[in-house]
N, C-alpha and C positions, 0 to 999 in steps of 0.2 A: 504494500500500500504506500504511498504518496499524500503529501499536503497540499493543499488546494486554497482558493480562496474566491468568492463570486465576486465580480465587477463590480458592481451597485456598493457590496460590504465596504471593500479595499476604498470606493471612492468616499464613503462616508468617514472616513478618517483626513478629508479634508486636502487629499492629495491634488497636486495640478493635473496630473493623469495617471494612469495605470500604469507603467512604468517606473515613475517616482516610485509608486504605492508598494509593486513587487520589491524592488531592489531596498524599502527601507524595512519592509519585514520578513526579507530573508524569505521568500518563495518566488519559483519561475512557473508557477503553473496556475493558470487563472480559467474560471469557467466563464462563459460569454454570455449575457443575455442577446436573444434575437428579437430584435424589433418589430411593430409593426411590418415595416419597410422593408424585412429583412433584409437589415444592416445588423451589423455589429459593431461594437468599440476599437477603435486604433488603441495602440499602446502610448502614444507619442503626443496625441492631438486633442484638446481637450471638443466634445462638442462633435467631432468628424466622425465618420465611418464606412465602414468597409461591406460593399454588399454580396449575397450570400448567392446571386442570380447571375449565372456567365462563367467559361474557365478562366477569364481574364480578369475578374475581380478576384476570383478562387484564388487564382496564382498571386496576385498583389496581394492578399492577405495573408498566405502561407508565407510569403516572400520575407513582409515583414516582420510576422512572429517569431521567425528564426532564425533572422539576422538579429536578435536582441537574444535567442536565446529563451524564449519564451513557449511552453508546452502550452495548448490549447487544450483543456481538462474533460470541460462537457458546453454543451451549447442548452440554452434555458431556455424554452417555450412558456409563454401565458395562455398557452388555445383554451379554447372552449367549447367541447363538445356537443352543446346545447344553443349554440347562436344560432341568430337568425338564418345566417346566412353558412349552414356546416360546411360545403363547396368549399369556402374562402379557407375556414378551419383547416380542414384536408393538407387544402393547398399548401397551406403556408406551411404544417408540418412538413409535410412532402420535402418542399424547397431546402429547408434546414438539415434533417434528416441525410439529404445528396450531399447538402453542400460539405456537415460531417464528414460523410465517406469521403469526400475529393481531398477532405483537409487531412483525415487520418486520426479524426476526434474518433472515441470507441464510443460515448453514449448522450444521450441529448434525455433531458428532461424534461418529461409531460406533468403537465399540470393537471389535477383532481378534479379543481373545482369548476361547477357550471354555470350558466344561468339558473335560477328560479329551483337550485336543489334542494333549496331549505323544503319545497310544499311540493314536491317528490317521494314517493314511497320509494323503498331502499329497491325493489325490485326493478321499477320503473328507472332509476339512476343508474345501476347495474346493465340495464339492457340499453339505454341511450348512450354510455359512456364505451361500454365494450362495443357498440355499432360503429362508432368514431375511430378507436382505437384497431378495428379490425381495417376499415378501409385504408387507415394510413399502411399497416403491415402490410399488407395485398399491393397499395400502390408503389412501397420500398422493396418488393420481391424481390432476394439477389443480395443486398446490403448488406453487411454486415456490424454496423453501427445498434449498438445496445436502448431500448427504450426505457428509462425509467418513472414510472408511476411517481411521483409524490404524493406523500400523506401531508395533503394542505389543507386546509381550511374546517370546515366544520363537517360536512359529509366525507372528504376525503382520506379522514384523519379515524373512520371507520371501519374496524380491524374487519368486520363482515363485508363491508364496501370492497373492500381489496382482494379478500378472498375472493369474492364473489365472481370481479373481472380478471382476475391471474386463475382462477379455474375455470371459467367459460370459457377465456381467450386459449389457452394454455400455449404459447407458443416463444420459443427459446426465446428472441430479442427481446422478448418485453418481460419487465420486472419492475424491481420498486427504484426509487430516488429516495432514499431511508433517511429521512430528517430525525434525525435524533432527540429533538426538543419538542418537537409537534404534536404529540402522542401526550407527554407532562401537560402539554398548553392547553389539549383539550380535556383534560378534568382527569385522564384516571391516575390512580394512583400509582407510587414510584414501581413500588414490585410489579405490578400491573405492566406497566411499562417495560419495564424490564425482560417480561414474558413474550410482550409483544415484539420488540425489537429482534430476539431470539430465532424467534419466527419467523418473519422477514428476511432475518438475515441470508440465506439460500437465496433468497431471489432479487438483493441487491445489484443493482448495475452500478451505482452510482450514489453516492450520498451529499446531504446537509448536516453539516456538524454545528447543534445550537445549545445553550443549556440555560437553565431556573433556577434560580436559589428562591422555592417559597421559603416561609417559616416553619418551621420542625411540624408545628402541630396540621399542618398543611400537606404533607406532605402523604403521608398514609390513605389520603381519603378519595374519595371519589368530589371534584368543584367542579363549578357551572364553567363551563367553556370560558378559555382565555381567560380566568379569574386575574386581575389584575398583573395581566404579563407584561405591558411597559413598566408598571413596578418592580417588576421581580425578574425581566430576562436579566443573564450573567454571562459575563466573559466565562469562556469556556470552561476556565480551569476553575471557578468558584462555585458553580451550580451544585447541584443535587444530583446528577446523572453524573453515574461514573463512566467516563468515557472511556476509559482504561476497557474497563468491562466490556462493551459496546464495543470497542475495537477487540477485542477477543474474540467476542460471537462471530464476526467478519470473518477475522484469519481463520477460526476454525473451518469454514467454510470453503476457504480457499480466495475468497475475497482479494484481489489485486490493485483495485480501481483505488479512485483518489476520494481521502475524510477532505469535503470542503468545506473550509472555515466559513459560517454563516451568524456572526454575533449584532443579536439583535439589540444588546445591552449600548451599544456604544451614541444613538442618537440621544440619548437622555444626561451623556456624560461633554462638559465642556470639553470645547474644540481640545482642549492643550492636553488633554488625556485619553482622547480617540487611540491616538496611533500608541499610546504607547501599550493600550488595551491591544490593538490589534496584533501589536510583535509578540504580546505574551500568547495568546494566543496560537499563532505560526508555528513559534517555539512550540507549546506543548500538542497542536497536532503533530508536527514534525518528531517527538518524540513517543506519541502513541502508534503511529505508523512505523515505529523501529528502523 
Protein backbone atom coordinates (compact mmCIF):
# COMPACT_ATOMS: atom_id res chain seq x y z
CA UNK A 1 0.00 0.00 0.00
CA UNK A 2 0.90 3.65 -0.63
CA UNK A 3 -0.13 7.30 0.74
CA UNK A 4 -2.37 9.37 -1.00
CA UNK A 5 -3.98 12.56 -0.73
CA UNK A 6 -7.31 14.18 -2.67
CA UNK A 7 -6.82 17.49 -4.53
CA UNK A 8 -9.70 19.59 -2.94
CA UNK A 9 -7.87 18.17 0.95
CA UNK A 10 -4.11 19.18 -0.10
CA UNK A 11 -5.73 22.59 -1.46
CA UNK A 12 -7.43 23.38 1.70
CA UNK A 13 -4.23 23.69 3.46
CA UNK A 14 -4.05 26.87 1.71
CA UNK A 15 -1.42 25.81 -0.82
CA UNK A 16 -0.98 28.13 -4.32
CA UNK A 17 -1.24 24.66 -6.05
CA UNK A 18 -0.91 21.10 -5.85
CA UNK A 19 2.56 20.94 -6.35
CA UNK A 20 3.49 23.21 -3.47
CA UNK A 21 0.98 21.15 -1.51
CA UNK A 22 2.80 17.52 -2.42
CA UNK A 23 6.29 18.48 -2.04
CA UNK A 24 5.48 20.25 1.56
CA UNK A 25 3.80 17.07 2.96
CA UNK A 26 6.11 14.68 1.73
CA UNK A 27 3.61 12.78 -0.88
CA UNK A 28 3.85 12.34 -4.83
CA UNK A 29 0.69 10.79 -5.35
CA UNK A 30 -2.59 12.64 -5.46
CA UNK A 31 -6.12 11.52 -6.58
CA UNK A 32 -7.89 13.85 -9.04
CA UNK A 33 -11.37 15.12 -8.86
CA UNK A 34 -13.20 15.01 -12.40
CA UNK A 35 -15.09 17.94 -13.39
CA UNK A 36 -18.02 18.73 -14.77
CA UNK A 37 -16.17 19.42 -17.92
CA UNK A 38 -14.04 16.75 -17.58
CA UNK A 39 -11.14 18.46 -16.75
CA UNK A 40 -8.82 17.82 -14.11
CA UNK A 41 -6.31 19.82 -11.94
CA UNK A 42 -2.72 20.84 -13.34
CA UNK A 43 -0.11 20.48 -10.69
CA UNK A 44 1.44 24.00 -11.52
CA UNK A 45 -1.43 26.23 -12.32
CA UNK A 46 -3.65 27.40 -9.94
CA UNK A 47 -7.43 27.73 -11.58
CA UNK A 48 -6.32 25.71 -15.09
CA UNK A 49 -6.99 22.23 -16.37
CA UNK A 50 -6.35 19.54 -18.10
CA UNK A 51 -9.06 17.74 -20.18
CA UNK A 52 -9.90 14.19 -19.96
CA UNK A 53 -11.40 14.12 -23.99
CA UNK A 54 -8.69 13.42 -26.86
CA UNK A 55 -5.15 11.52 -27.00
CA UNK A 56 -3.63 14.92 -27.19
CA UNK A 57 -4.88 16.34 -23.96
CA UNK A 58 -4.24 12.59 -22.51
CA UNK A 59 -0.61 12.96 -23.50
CA UNK A 60 -0.24 16.61 -22.06
CA UNK A 61 -1.56 15.47 -18.86
CA UNK A 62 0.52 12.25 -18.59
CA UNK A 63 3.30 14.40 -19.82
CA UNK A 64 3.10 16.77 -17.03
CA UNK A 65 2.45 14.50 -14.02
CA UNK A 66 5.63 12.80 -14.71
CA UNK A 67 7.97 15.34 -15.50
CA UNK A 68 7.25 16.43 -11.62
CA UNK A 69 7.40 13.04 -10.76
CA UNK A 70 3.98 12.97 -9.61
CA UNK A 71 1.63 9.35 -9.47
CA UNK A 72 -1.85 9.84 -10.50
CA UNK A 73 -3.75 7.60 -7.58
CA UNK A 74 -7.46 7.53 -8.49
CA UNK A 75 -9.76 9.91 -10.44
CA UNK A 76 -13.14 11.07 -8.35
CA UNK A 77 -16.41 11.04 -10.00
CA UNK A 78 -19.62 13.07 -8.21
CA UNK A 79 -22.31 11.09 -10.84
CA UNK A 80 -25.47 10.59 -10.10
CA UNK A 81 -27.32 7.68 -11.00
CA UNK A 82 -30.69 9.19 -10.45
CA UNK A 83 -30.53 12.47 -12.60
CA UNK A 84 -32.55 13.62 -14.91
CA UNK A 85 -30.63 13.24 -17.56
CA UNK A 86 -28.76 9.25 -16.75
CA UNK A 87 -27.32 9.53 -20.64
CA UNK A 88 -25.08 12.46 -19.41
CA UNK A 89 -24.33 10.28 -16.11
CA UNK A 90 -23.10 7.38 -18.35
CA UNK A 91 -21.25 9.49 -20.31
CA UNK A 92 -19.26 11.24 -18.29
CA UNK A 93 -18.21 8.13 -16.33
CA UNK A 94 -17.45 6.43 -19.56
CA UNK A 95 -15.07 9.50 -20.54
CA UNK A 96 -13.06 9.35 -17.17
CA UNK A 97 -13.06 5.66 -16.78
CA UNK A 98 -10.96 5.70 -20.70
CA UNK A 99 -9.38 8.60 -19.96
CA UNK A 100 -7.95 6.40 -16.46
CA UNK A 101 -6.96 3.46 -18.60
CA UNK A 102 -4.91 5.81 -21.30
CA UNK A 103 -3.27 7.59 -18.00
CA UNK A 104 -2.51 4.10 -16.31
CA UNK A 105 -4.73 5.31 -13.10
CA UNK A 106 -5.88 1.51 -11.66
CA UNK A 107 -9.39 2.83 -10.09
CA UNK A 108 -11.71 5.97 -10.26
CA UNK A 109 -14.30 6.45 -7.79
CA UNK A 110 -18.14 6.38 -7.95
CA UNK A 111 -20.11 8.04 -5.84
CA UNK A 112 -23.36 6.49 -3.74
CA UNK A 113 -25.33 9.16 -3.60
CA UNK A 114 -28.59 10.10 -5.71
CA UNK A 115 -31.07 12.23 -6.26
CA UNK A 116 -34.22 12.04 -4.18
CA UNK A 117 -32.62 8.66 -2.11
CA UNK A 118 -33.67 9.84 1.10
CA UNK A 119 -37.88 8.90 -0.17
CA UNK A 120 -36.49 5.76 -1.97
CA UNK A 121 -37.07 2.28 -0.42
CA UNK A 122 -33.62 0.48 -0.17
CA UNK A 123 -34.87 -1.82 -2.90
CA UNK A 124 -35.81 0.61 -5.32
CA UNK A 125 -32.15 2.55 -4.63
CA UNK A 126 -30.41 -0.87 -5.17
CA UNK A 127 -32.14 -1.49 -8.53
CA UNK A 128 -31.69 2.20 -9.83
CA UNK A 129 -28.04 2.55 -8.68
CA UNK A 130 -26.91 -1.02 -9.93
CA UNK A 131 -28.91 -0.16 -13.44
CA UNK A 132 -26.21 2.86 -13.78
CA UNK A 133 -23.55 1.02 -12.52
CA UNK A 134 -24.04 -1.83 -15.00
CA UNK A 135 -24.38 0.39 -18.11
CA UNK A 136 -21.04 2.07 -17.37
CA UNK A 137 -19.27 -1.69 -16.89
CA UNK A 138 -20.82 -2.89 -20.28
CA UNK A 139 -19.90 0.43 -21.93
CA UNK A 140 -15.85 0.03 -20.36
CA UNK A 141 -15.85 -3.64 -21.69
CA UNK A 142 -12.20 -4.57 -22.05
CA UNK A 143 -10.76 -1.84 -19.32
CA UNK A 144 -9.12 -2.78 -17.00
CA UNK A 145 -9.24 0.28 -14.48
CA UNK A 146 -10.98 -0.68 -10.96
CA UNK A 147 -14.52 0.98 -9.84
CA UNK A 148 -14.89 1.91 -6.45
CA UNK A 149 -18.20 2.37 -4.64
CA UNK A 150 -18.10 4.90 -1.82
CA UNK A 151 -19.83 4.64 1.28
CA UNK A 152 -21.03 8.50 1.16
CA UNK A 153 -23.74 10.15 2.22
CA UNK A 154 -26.72 8.87 4.17
CA UNK A 155 -28.19 5.99 1.95
CA UNK A 156 -24.61 5.03 0.67
CA UNK A 157 -23.13 4.69 3.95
CA UNK A 158 -25.71 1.47 4.15
CA UNK A 159 -23.90 -1.75 4.81
CA UNK A 160 -27.25 -3.59 3.17
CA UNK A 161 -27.09 -0.67 0.25
CA UNK A 162 -23.63 -2.05 -0.65
CA UNK A 163 -24.26 -5.54 -0.32
CA UNK A 164 -27.14 -5.39 -2.10
CA UNK A 165 -25.37 -3.71 -5.42
CA UNK A 166 -21.66 -5.72 -5.11
CA UNK A 167 -24.10 -8.96 -5.04
CA UNK A 168 -26.45 -8.15 -7.81
CA UNK A 169 -23.67 -6.53 -9.88
CA UNK A 170 -21.19 -9.16 -8.96
CA UNK A 171 -18.43 -8.39 -11.39
CA UNK A 172 -14.59 -8.09 -10.74
CA UNK A 173 -13.99 -4.06 -11.45
CA UNK A 174 -16.37 -2.98 -9.27
CA UNK A 175 -15.97 -2.77 -5.55
CA UNK A 176 -15.96 -0.29 -2.76
CA UNK A 177 -13.88 3.36 -2.39
CA UNK A 178 -13.64 2.27 1.71
CA UNK A 179 -13.91 5.63 3.46
CA UNK A 180 -12.82 4.85 6.69
CA UNK A 181 -14.75 7.74 8.76
CA UNK A 182 -18.10 7.46 6.97
CA UNK A 183 -19.53 4.57 8.58
CA UNK A 184 -18.59 6.43 12.45
CA UNK A 185 -20.32 9.66 10.69
CA UNK A 186 -23.30 7.86 10.10
CA UNK A 187 -24.32 6.86 13.60
CA UNK A 188 -23.02 3.25 14.21
CA UNK A 189 -21.03 2.40 16.78
CA UNK A 190 -17.08 2.16 16.83
CA UNK A 191 -17.09 -1.87 17.09
CA UNK A 192 -19.82 -1.74 14.70
CA UNK A 193 -17.61 -0.11 12.49
CA UNK A 194 -15.15 -1.88 12.80
CA UNK A 195 -17.16 -5.04 11.65
CA UNK A 196 -18.09 -3.36 8.88
CA UNK A 197 -14.84 -2.09 7.40
CA UNK A 198 -13.68 -5.84 7.96
CA UNK A 199 -16.17 -6.63 5.47
CA UNK A 200 -15.51 -4.47 2.93
CA UNK A 201 -12.37 -4.94 3.15
CA UNK A 202 -12.06 -7.83 0.18
CA UNK A 203 -13.64 -5.66 -2.12
CA UNK A 204 -11.65 -2.60 -1.71
CA UNK A 205 -10.35 -0.93 -4.87
CA UNK A 206 -9.55 2.03 -3.43
CA UNK A 207 -9.85 4.07 -0.24
CA UNK A 208 -10.63 7.58 1.87
CA UNK A 209 -8.79 7.77 4.89
CA UNK A 210 -10.80 10.15 7.49
CA UNK A 211 -11.27 9.81 11.21
CA UNK A 212 -13.80 11.26 14.66
CA UNK A 213 -12.79 11.93 17.85
CA UNK A 214 -16.53 11.87 19.55
CA UNK A 215 -16.57 11.91 23.29
CA UNK A 216 -15.90 8.59 25.04
CA UNK A 217 -19.53 8.28 26.16
CA UNK A 218 -20.31 8.72 22.20
CA UNK A 219 -18.64 6.53 21.07
CA UNK A 220 -20.37 2.85 21.82
CA UNK A 221 -23.62 3.85 20.74
CA UNK A 222 -25.66 3.99 17.88
CA UNK A 223 -26.33 8.62 16.84
CA UNK A 224 -28.51 10.37 14.48
CA UNK A 225 -26.59 10.67 11.32
CA UNK A 226 -23.50 13.11 11.20
CA UNK A 227 -24.03 13.83 14.93
CA UNK A 228 -22.14 16.87 15.09
CA UNK A 229 -19.20 15.98 12.64
CA UNK A 230 -17.79 19.49 11.90
CA UNK A 231 -17.29 19.29 15.69
CA UNK A 232 -15.65 16.31 16.00
CA UNK A 233 -13.94 15.39 12.41
CA UNK A 234 -9.93 14.64 13.47
CA UNK A 235 -6.78 14.63 11.87
CA UNK A 236 -6.09 11.27 11.21
CA UNK A 237 -3.97 10.30 13.82
CA UNK A 238 -6.35 11.70 16.80
CA UNK A 239 -9.61 10.09 16.19
CA UNK A 240 -11.26 7.17 17.44
CA UNK A 241 -10.71 4.60 14.56
CA UNK A 242 -7.78 2.96 14.70
CA UNK A 243 -6.40 3.19 11.59
CA UNK A 244 -3.46 0.86 12.37
CA UNK A 245 -6.21 -1.78 12.49
CA UNK A 246 -8.01 -0.60 9.40
CA UNK A 247 -4.87 -0.89 7.58
CA UNK A 248 -4.42 -4.57 8.78
CA UNK A 249 -8.00 -5.64 7.43
CA UNK A 250 -6.43 -4.22 3.80
CA UNK A 251 -3.18 -6.07 3.93
CA UNK A 252 -4.78 -9.19 5.11
CA UNK A 253 -6.47 -9.17 2.18
CA UNK A 254 -3.87 -8.43 -0.08
CA UNK A 255 -4.92 -4.85 -0.60
CA UNK A 256 -2.18 -2.94 -2.72
CA UNK A 257 -3.84 0.26 -3.72
CA UNK A 258 -3.28 3.66 -2.16
CA UNK A 259 -4.86 4.91 2.08
CA UNK A 260 -5.97 8.42 0.62
CA UNK A 261 -5.58 11.18 3.04
CA UNK A 262 -9.08 12.73 3.35
CA UNK A 263 -9.05 15.15 6.62
CA UNK A 264 -12.17 16.67 7.03
CA UNK A 265 -10.92 18.25 10.48
CA UNK A 266 -8.61 20.98 8.93
CA UNK A 267 -11.44 23.62 7.52
CA UNK A 268 -12.47 24.54 11.15
CA UNK A 269 -8.67 24.92 12.12
CA UNK A 270 -7.00 28.56 11.40
CA UNK A 271 -5.00 28.91 8.14
CA UNK A 272 -1.51 28.76 10.06
CA UNK A 273 -2.33 25.12 11.37
CA UNK A 274 -3.92 23.54 8.15
CA UNK A 275 -0.72 22.35 6.71
CA UNK A 276 0.96 21.44 9.54
CA UNK A 277 -2.38 19.07 10.37
CA UNK A 278 -1.89 17.88 6.82
CA UNK A 279 2.09 16.76 7.06
CA UNK A 280 1.05 14.86 10.21
CA UNK A 281 -1.16 13.37 8.62
CA UNK A 282 1.02 12.13 5.35
CA UNK A 283 3.59 11.13 7.83
CA UNK A 284 1.21 8.78 9.64
CA UNK A 285 -0.48 7.24 6.42
CA UNK A 286 2.92 6.86 5.15
CA UNK A 287 3.65 4.93 8.14
CA UNK A 288 0.59 2.65 8.25
CA UNK A 289 1.02 1.60 4.79
CA UNK A 290 4.64 0.28 5.83
Amino acid sequence: MYASIRDGTLLGGGYKNLLEGLRDVGLSAVELEVFRDSTVRTLTLAGAGFSLTGDKPLNALKTHYDEHGIRISALMLGNNFNAENVDAEIAWCVTAINAAGFLGVKAVRIDSIMRGEREMRLDARIETFTKGITLVLEATEGSSVQLGIENHGVSGNQREFLDGVLDRVDHPRLGTTMDTGNFYWYGYPLDTVYDILAHFAPKAKHTHVKNIAYPEPERGKQREIGWKYGEYAAPLPDGDIDLWRVAGFLKSVGYTGDMCVEDESIGRMPEAERREALRRDAAFVREICG
